[in-house]
C-alpha positions, -999 to 999 in steps of 0.1 A, spaced: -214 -237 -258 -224 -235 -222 -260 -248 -209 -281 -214 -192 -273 -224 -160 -234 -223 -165 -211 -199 -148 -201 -167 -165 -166 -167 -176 -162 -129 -161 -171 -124 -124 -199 -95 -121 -171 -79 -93 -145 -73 -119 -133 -42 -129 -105 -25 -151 -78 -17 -137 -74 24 -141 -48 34 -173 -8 36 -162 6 69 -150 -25 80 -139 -29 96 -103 -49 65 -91 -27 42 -109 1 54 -91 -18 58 -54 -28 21 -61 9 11 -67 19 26 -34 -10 11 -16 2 -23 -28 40 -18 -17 33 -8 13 15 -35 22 39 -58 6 63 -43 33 47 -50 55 40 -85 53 76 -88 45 83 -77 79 50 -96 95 31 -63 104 5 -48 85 -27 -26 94 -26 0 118 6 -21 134 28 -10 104 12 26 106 24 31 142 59 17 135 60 43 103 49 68 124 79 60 151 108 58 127 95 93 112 96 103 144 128 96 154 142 105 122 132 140 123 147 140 163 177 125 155 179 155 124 168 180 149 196 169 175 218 170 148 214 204 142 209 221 176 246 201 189 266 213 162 
């Protein structure tokens, strides 16, 4: 048995994680691998946001020149 002044075993800050297949679950999940990418690739933050935002970008340009030169 611990002595009143021990540590609790659970941190107060805990929490459950929300039940699988749920909406959060799954907006959680993609929160996670995205930011796994990025630190993969050394960016993350609003660094990784603006390169997503680029490649987007010239995705749908390269698709649009693609279908105004044929």
């Amino acid at each position: 048995m611990g002595s009143k002044g021990s540590k609790p075993r659970k941190p107060s800050h805990s929490q459950h994680l929300p039940k699988v297949g749920t909406a959060t679950e799954n907006a959680r999940l993609q929160h996670d691998e995205r930011a796994a990418i990025g630190d993969v690739m050394g960016i993350s933050g609003a660094t990784l946001r603006i390169v997503m935002i680029l490649g987007v970008i010239a995705l749908v340009g390269a698709l649009l020149g693609l279908i105004i030169f044929n």
